[in-house]
N, C-alpha and C positions, 0 to 999 in steps of 0.2 A: 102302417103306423104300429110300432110296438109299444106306446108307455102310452096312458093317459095323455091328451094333448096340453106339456110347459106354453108358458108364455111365446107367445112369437120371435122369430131370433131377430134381432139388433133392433126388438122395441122393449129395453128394459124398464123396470119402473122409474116414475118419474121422481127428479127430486134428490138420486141417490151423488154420492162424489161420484164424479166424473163421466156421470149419466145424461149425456145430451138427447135433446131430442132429435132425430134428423129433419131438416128440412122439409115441409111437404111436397116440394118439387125436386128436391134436390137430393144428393146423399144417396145412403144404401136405397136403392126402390127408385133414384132417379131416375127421369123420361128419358129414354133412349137418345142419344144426340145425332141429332141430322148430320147428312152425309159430308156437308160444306164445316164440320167442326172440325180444327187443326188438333196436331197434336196426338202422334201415337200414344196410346196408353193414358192418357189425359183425358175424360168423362166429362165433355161437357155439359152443363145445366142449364135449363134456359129459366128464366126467372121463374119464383117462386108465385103460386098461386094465391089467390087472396084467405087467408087465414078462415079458416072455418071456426062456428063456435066453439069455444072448448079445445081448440087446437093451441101447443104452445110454438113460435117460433124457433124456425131454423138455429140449430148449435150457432152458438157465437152470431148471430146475425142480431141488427138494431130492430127493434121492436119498435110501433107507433107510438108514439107520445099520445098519454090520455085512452088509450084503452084498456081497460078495467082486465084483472084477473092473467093480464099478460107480465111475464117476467121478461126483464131485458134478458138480448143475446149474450152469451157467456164472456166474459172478456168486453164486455160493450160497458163506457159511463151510463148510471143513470141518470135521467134526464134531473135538472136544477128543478128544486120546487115541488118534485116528484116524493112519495112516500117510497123507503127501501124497501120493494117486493122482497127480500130475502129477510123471513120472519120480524117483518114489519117494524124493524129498526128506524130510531129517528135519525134522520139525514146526519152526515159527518160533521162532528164539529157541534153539536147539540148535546143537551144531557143523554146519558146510555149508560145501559150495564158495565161496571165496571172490565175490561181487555182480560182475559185469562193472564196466568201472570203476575195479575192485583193485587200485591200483597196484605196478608189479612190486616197486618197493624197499620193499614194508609187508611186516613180519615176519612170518612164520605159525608156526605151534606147532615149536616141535623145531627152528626153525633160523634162524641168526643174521641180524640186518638186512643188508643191501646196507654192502659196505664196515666193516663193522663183524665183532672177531673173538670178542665176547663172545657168548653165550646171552640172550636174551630174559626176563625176569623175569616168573614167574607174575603180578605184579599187572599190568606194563608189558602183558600178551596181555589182561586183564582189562579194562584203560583202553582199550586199542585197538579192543577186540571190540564196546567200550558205543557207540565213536565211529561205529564202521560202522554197529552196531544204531540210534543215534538217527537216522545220514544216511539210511538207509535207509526207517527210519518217516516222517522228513521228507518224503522226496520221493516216499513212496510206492511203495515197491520199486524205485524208478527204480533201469534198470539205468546209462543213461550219465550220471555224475558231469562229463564235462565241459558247457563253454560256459558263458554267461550267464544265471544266475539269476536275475541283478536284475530284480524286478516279479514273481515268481513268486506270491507271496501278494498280487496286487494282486487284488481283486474282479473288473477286467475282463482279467483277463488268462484269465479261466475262461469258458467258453463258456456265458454269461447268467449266472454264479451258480449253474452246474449241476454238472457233473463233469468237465470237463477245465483245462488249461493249459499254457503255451508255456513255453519259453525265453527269450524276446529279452528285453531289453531297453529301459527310456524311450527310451533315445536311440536307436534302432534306426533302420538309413537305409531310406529305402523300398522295396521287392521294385523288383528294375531290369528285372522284366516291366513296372514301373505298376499300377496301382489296377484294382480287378476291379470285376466290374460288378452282382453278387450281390449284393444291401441285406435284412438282417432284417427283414421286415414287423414292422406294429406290433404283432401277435398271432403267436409265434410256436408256440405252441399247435396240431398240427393236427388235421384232422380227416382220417375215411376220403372220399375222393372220391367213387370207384367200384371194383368188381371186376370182375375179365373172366374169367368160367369157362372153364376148360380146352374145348378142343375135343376130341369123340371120335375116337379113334385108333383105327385098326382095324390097321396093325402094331405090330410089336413098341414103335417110337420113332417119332418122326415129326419133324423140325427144324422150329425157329418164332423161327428166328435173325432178330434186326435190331428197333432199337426208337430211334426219336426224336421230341424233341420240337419243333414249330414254335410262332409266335405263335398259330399258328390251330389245333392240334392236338396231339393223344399218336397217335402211328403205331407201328402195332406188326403184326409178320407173323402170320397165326395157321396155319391149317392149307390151305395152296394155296391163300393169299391174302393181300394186305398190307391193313388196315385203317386207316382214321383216325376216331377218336373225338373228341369233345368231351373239351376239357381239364378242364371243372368237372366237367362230366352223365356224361362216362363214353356218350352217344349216339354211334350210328353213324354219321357223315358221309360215308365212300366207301368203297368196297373195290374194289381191285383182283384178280380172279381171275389163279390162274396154274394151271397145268397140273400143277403136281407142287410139291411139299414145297419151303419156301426153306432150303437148302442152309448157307447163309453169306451175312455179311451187311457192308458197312464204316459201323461207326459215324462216318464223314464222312461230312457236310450240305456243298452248295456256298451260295453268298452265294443262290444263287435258288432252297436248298430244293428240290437233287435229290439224292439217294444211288444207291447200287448194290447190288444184290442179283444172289446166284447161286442158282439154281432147277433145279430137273428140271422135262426134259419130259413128253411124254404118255409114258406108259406102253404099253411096244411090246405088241403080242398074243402071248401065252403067257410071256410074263415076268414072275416075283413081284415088282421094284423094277424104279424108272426112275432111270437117271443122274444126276448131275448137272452137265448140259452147257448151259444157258441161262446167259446173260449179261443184264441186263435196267440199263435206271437210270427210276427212277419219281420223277413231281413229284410229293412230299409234300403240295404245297400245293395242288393242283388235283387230285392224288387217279387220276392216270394213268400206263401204263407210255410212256416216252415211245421207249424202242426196245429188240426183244430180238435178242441175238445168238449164234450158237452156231459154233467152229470146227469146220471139219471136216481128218481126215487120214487119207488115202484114202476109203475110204466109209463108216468110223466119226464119231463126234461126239467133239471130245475131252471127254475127263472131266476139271472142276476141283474145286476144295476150298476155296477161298480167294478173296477179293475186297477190293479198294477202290478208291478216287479217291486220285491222286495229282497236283497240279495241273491240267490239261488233260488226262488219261488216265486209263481207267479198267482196271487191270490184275487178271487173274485166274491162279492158278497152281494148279500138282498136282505130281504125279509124273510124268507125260511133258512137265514143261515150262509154261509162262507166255505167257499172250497180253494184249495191249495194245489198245483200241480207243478212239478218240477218244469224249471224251464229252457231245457236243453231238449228235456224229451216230450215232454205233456203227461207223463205219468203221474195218476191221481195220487197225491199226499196224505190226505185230507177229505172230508165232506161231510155236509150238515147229517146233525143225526139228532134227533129230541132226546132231552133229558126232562128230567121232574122239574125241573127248575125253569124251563122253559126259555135257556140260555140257546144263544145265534151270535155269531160274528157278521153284524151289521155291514161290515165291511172294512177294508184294509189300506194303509199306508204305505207307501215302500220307500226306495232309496237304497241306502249302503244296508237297510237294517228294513223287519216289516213288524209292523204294531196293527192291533185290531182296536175298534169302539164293540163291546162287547155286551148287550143287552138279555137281561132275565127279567125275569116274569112275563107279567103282561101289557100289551102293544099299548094299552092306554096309560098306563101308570110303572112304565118300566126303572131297572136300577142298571144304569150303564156305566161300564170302567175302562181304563184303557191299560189293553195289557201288551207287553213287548214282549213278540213271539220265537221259539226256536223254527224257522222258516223248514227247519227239515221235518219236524214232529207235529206242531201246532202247538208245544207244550208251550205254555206262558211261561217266561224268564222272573215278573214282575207282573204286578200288577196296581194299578193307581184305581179305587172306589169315587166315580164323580160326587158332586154334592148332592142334595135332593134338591127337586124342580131342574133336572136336568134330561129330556127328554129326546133330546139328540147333541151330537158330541162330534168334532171333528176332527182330524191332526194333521198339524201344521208342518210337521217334521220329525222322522221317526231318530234323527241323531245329529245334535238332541232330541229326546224325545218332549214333543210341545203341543199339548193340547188346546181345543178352543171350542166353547160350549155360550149358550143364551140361557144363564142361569137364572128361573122362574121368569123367562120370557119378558126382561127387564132390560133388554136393547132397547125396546120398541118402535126401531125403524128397519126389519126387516133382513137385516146384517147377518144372522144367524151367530154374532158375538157380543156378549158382555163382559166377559173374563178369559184370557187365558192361561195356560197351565205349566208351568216348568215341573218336570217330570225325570224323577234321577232310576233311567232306565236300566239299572241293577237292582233295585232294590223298590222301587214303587211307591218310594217315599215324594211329597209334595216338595221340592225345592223355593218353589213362588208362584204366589196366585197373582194375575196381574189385570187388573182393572182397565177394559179399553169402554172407556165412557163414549158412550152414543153419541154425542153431542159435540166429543173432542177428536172420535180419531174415527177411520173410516175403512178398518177391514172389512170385509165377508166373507163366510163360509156356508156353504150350499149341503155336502154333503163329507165322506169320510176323507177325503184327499181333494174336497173341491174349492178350499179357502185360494184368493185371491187378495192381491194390495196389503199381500201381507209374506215376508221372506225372513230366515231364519241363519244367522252370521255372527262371527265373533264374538261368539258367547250374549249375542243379544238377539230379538226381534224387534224389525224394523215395521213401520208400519206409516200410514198417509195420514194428515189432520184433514178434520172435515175443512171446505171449503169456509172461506171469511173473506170480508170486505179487504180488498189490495192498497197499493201504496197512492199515490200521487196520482196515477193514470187512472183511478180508478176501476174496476171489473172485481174478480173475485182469483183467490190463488188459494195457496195452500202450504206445508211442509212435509217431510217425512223425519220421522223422529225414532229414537231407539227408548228398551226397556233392556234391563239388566235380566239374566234367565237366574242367575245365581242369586238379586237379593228382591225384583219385580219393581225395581223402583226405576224411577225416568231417569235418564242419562242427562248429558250435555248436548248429547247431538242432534246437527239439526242440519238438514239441506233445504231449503227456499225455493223453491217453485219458480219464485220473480213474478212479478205483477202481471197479471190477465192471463197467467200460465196456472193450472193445477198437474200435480205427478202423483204417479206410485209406483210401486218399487215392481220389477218384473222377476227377478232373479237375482242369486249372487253369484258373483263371479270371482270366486278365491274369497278372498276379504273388503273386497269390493261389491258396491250395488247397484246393477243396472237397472234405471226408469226409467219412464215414460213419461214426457209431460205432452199434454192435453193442450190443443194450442187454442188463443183468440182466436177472433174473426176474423183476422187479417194476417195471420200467421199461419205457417206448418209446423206440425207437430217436432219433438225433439227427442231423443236417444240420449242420456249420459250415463255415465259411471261416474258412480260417486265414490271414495276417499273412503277405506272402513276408517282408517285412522283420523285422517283431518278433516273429512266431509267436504272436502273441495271437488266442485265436479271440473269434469272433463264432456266437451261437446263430442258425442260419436257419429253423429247424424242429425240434420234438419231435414224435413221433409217440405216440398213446395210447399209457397203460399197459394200458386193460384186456387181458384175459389173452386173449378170441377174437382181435382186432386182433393183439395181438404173438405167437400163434402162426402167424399166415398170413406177419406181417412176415417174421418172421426164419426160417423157412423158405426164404425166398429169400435162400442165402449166395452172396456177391461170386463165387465158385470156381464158381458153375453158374447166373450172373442175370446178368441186364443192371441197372445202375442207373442212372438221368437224373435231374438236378435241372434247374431253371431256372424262375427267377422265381415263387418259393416254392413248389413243386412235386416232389414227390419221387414216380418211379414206380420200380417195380421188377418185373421179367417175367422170364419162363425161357425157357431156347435149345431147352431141347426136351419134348416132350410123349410119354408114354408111357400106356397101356392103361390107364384109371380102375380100381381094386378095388371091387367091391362096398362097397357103405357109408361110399365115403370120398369127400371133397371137392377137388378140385383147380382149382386157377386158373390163368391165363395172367397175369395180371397183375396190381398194386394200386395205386391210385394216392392219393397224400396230400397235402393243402391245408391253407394258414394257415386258422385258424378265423376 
């Protein structure tokens, strides 16, 4: 083990978007399936055990009617007569807080309209109450009533005919990234590929950080080693040995198919873990480490935490600071060095361009900024001063450049955001601060490059609503919605989840947004690309319904997996690996194909 022992992999906290619980018999850790179970690739479950105290039920499965402290299955009605377990909301169709939406000047019980010095008429609250009531059934709990409706009931404005739908509009002007490059095979139907069983862990965790896809492979880290598999077969094609655990990983590919991985070394003699002090960048597509690197200060190694490519540089940071090395050669750039000020480059962003979160003084009360770097020098181009009570700092994307911080720790659920930051990376001037209310929208950000359910596109960021009560069918759904980088205000746009579905956004692809929606209990998960322009999706993949298939899927939540699509492909793997339990099934990763 090299880091303090994280949380266990695929048991994220509870409660969060799109944070299922798995099964206790079933799903990631599922009981091995006897020998008479059909179905290559297909993980069968045998029923689930009787729920222990304190246990929540299986993702999306129905929970018992009448036992206390239990949430229904995701995507499941609650039962009639039943209190709403989802912050104890009174049943639908009863008094409630007014829909997000509510506009300020609309009347509410006991007190006069806007401008107005009369009382409200018991029928005039009646008329009002039916109109919220039907908008709401219409649009399917939709919490944001603004924007563009038009084409909302259009067949293709639903992703194939299934369960979601956009905002835009016919006349919608094209996403001004341009047209993505993702096409819906003609069978969007998938099947299971392959599965990659968990490797044995002999500590407590073990990292297995880093996963992408080339034309010629699925590359994914396993346990002190990066592997490349056949994209259909799920075969082995090369492995790379390393000497200790991959660490951290930059989901950046260069144009020729290298990435960067940070690793421990050997393990010293009489020491229970090894560091992690290796610096490495491996061809993907040839299946080799092509240079590894490690700083040294004084006669220690330094320790990092963090990695990626940023233009021509491939930067790694910690707590004593951030090192640079060119990445063609590995030659050192860069490396931490104390000033009076007691500045460190926490760690780095990359992409087309690399930016640092950059912290002085001291660890308990530090002042952090994020500065956009000459990747050749380290000289800051720009530099943006965070607020105060800003104690860690992430970035969402170095071009544009977009920060995202928990200013005075006023998320409160754990998110690692309250605000983020449009950032005019010439000059380090503040463009828009933009408010993502805890209660409304459902990014995270873990560390310097580690935000998720959250992608950066035509001049906006995209991001998921928390989860809310669904349409007709009842269960829970959700939206993905945009902010403007230029003024921080909320757009028009909106894509729709569709009832007993929630999504978020994976990547962009051109001006396009590929997500992920999260399926019911009686569903497989989905693939679309969404419209930058109209917000109309497009179905790119369904993943089986059957129930051993969608217990292993969904297991793997966005908050503790990696997910890749590309050219009908959808895999999904865990960052980290923990000690098998007897009688239980665990994978590294799934991968899923057009039929």
């Amino acid at each position: 083990m090299t880091q303090p022992p994280p949380p266990p992999p695929n048991e994220p906290p509870q409660g969060g978007y799109g944070a299922p619980t798995p099964p206790p018999g079933g799903g990631f850790g599922a009981p091995t399936p006897p020998a008479d179970q059909p179905g290559y690739g297909y993980p069968q479950a045998p029923p689930a055990p009787p729920a222990q105290p304190g246990q929540q039920p299986g993702y999306g499965y129905p929970t018992q009617p009448g036992q206390p402290g239990q949430q229904p299955g995701y995507g499941y009605p609650t039962q009639p007569g039943q209190p709403n377990p989802y912050g104890q909301q009174p049943p639908y169709g009863q008094p409630q807080q007014p829909p997000y939406g509510y506009q300020q000047g609309m009347p509410t019980q006991g007190m006069s309209p806007q401008g107005g010095g009369k009382k409200v008429s018991s029928t005039t609250l009646i008329v009002i109450a039916a109109v919220v009531a039907v908008a709401m059934i219409v649009g399917g709990g939709i919490w944001y009533v603004s924007g563009d409706d038009s084409g909302k009931d259009d067949p293709q404005n639903s992703a194939a005919g299934s369960t979601g739908g956009g905002g835009g509009g016919g006349d919608a002007k094209p996403a001004p990234d341009g047209a993505g490059k993702e096409e819906a095979p003609s069978n969007t139907n998938s099947k299971v590929l392959f599965q990659l069983p968990a490797p044995k862990v002999k500590e407590t965790v073990a990292g297995v950080n880093g996963s992408w896809i080339t034309d010629k492979a699925y590359v994914k880290s396993g346990l002190n080693e990066v592997v490349g598999y056949d994209l259909d077969k799920g075969t082995k094609l090369w492995s790379v040995p390393l000497p200790g655990e991959v660490c951290a990983a930059t989901p950046h590919v260069t144009k020729d198919n290298r990435t960067a991985i940070l690793f421990a070394g050997p393990m010293p003699a009489g020491a229970t873990y090894s560091p992690c002090t290796e610096v490495g960048v491996i061809d993907i597509d040839a299946g080799e480490l092509v240079w590894q690197k490690s700083v040294k200060d004084g006669d220690d190694r330094v320790i990092f935490s963090e990695i990626t490519i940023g233009g021509d540089a491939v930067g790694a940071g910690g707590t004593r600071g951030g090192a640079a090395f060119d990445l063609a050669t590995g030659k050192i750039r860069w490396q931490p060095k104390a000033n009076a000020e007691q500045c460190r480059d926490v760690g780095y962003a990359g992409g087309e361009a690399l930016a640092t979160v950059r912290s002085c003084g001291s660890v308990s009360d530090p002042q952090l900024s994020i500065e956009y770097l000459n990747p050749k020098t380290g000289a800051p181009i720009s530099k943006y001063k965070m607020p105060a009570g800003v104690d860690q700092a992430s970035i969402v994307s170095t071009k544009p450049l977009v920060a995202a911080a928990d200013v005075g720790d006023t998320a409160g659920d754990g998110s690692g955001v309250s605000d983020f930051f449009s950032i005019d990376e010439k000059t380090g001037k503040l463009r828009a601060r933009i408010s993502a209310d805890a209660e409304k929208y459902a990014p995270r950000c873990r560390d310097t490059e580690g935000c998720t359910k959250v992608v950066v596109g035509n001049g906006r960021i995209y991001m998921p609503t928390e989860e809310h009560e669904g349409g007709a069918e009842g269960g829970r759904t959700n939206e993905i919605v945009s902010f403007d980088l230029a003024t921080g205000k909320v757009t028009g746009d909106r894509a729709d989840a569709g009832d007993r579905y929630t999504m978020h956004p994976i990547r962009m692809d051109g001006g396009n947004i590929i997500a992920y929606k999260y399926p019911p209990y009686d569903k497989g998960g989905q693939v679309v690309s969404i419209d930058g322009g109209s917000m109309k999706q497009t179905l790119l993949l369904e993943n089986p319904a059957d129930r051993a298939v969608r217990d292993v899927a969904t297991s793997f939540t966005v908050d503790s997996a990696e997910f890749r699509y590309a050219d009908g492909r959808l895999f999904m793997a865990t960052r980290l690996m923990s000690q098998e339990r007897e009688g239980y099934k665990r994978y590294l990763a799934i991968g899923f194909g057009a039929g």
